[in-house]
C-alpha positions as CSV (number, residue, x, y, z in Angstrom):
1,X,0.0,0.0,0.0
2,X,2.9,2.6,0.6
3,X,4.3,2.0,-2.6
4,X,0.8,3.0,-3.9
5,X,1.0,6.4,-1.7
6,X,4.6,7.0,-2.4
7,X,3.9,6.9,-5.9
8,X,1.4,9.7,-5.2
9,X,2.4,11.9,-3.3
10,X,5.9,12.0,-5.2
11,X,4.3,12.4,-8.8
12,X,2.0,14.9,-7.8
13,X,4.7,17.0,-5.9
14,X,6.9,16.7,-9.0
15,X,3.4,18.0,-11.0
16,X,3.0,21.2,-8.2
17,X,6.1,22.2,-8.7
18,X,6.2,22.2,-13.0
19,X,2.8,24.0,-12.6
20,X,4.2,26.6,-10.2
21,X,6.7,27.0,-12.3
22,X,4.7,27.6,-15.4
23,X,2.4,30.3,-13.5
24,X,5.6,32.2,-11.6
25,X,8.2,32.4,-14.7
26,X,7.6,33.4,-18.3
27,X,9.1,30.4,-19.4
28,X,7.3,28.3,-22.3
29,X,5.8,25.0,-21.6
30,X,8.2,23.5,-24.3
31,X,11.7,24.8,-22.5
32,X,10.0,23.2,-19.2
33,X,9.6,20.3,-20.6
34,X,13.5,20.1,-22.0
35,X,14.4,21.4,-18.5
36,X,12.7,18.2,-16.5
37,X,14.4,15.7,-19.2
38,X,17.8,17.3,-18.8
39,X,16.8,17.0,-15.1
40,X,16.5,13.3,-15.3
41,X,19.2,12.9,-16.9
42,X,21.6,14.8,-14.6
43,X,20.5,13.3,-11.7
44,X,21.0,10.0,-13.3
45,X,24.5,10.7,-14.2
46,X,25.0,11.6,-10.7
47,X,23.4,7.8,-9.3
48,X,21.0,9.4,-7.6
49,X,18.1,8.1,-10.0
50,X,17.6,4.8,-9.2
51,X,17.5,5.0,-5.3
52,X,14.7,7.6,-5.5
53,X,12.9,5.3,-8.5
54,X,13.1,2.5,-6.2
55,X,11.5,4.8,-3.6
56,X,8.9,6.2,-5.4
57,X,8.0,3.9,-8.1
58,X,5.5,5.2,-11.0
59,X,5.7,8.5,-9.3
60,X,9.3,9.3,-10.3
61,X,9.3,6.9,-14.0
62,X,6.3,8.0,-15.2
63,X,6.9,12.0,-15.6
64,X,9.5,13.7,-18.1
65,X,11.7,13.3,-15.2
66,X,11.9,9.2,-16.0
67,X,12.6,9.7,-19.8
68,X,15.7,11.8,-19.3
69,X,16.5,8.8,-17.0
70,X,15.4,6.5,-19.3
71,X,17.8,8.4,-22.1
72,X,21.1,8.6,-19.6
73,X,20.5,5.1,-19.1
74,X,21.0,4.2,-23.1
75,X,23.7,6.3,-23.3
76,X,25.4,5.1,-20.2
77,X,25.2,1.3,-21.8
78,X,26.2,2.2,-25.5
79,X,29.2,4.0,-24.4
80,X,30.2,0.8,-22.3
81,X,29.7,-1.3,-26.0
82,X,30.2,1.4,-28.2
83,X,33.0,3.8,-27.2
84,X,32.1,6.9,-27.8
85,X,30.0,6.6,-30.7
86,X,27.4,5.2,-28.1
87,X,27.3,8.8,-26.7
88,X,25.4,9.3,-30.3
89,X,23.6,6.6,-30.8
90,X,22.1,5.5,-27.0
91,X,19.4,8.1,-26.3
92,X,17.4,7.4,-29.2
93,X,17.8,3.6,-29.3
94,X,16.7,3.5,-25.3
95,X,14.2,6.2,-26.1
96,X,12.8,4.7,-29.1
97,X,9.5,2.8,-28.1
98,X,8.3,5.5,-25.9
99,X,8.7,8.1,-28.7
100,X,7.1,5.8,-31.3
101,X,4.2,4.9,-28.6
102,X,3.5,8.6,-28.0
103,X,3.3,9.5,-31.6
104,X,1.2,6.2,-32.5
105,X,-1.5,7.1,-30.0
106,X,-1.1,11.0,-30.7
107,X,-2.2,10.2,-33.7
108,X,-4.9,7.4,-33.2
109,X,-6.1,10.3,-30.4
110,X,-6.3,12.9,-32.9
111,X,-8.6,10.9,-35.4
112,X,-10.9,9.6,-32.7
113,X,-11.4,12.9,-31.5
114,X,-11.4,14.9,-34.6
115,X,-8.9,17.8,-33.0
116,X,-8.4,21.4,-34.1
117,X,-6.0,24.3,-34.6
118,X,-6.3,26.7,-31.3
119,X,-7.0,30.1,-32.6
């Protein structure tokens, strides 16, 4: 059950504070998004990741946070097999099938629900 609560209350804190920060700065919602990936993947580089993944769960993997984790990750292992053409080449193998999910759906979303320009 605390896993269940941990997940919670950690994803929804790491939602407050992106939404505070989108109504206190003038920053777009696209260089947020960049800024919680980079994020990830610094405090992955760092080790940190994983021990607060293992703490939290769905609440730290799911948000943008857990791609740029996700990313370092690949990275991390193609440089161990690769050298340093892995630095190239990890990110988008590791981040491949959530990039492709997201646009499959996107898509399937946006013909089921007939979407428009914003004016």
């Amino acid at each position: 059950m605390m896993d269940y609560v941990n997940a919670f209350w950690v994803g929804g804190l790491i939602c407050a504070l992106v939404q505070i920060l989108m109504e206190k700065t003038k920053l777009m919602p696209g260089r947020i998004m960049v800024l919680l990936v980079v994020t990830g993947a610094v405090i992955s580089f760092l080790g940190w990741y994983e021990p607060f993944q293992e703490y939290a769960g769905a609440g730290a993997g799911v948000p943008l946070l857990g791609f740029g984790n996700v990313l370092m990750k690949g990275v991390r292992e193609a440089v161990d097999e690769q050298g340093l053409l892995g630095l190239f080449a990890g990110g988008f193998k590791a981040g491949a099938v959530g990039t492709a999910a997201a646009l499959i759906f996107g898509y399937l979303a946006s013909l089921v629900f007939k979407s428009k320009m914003k004016r």
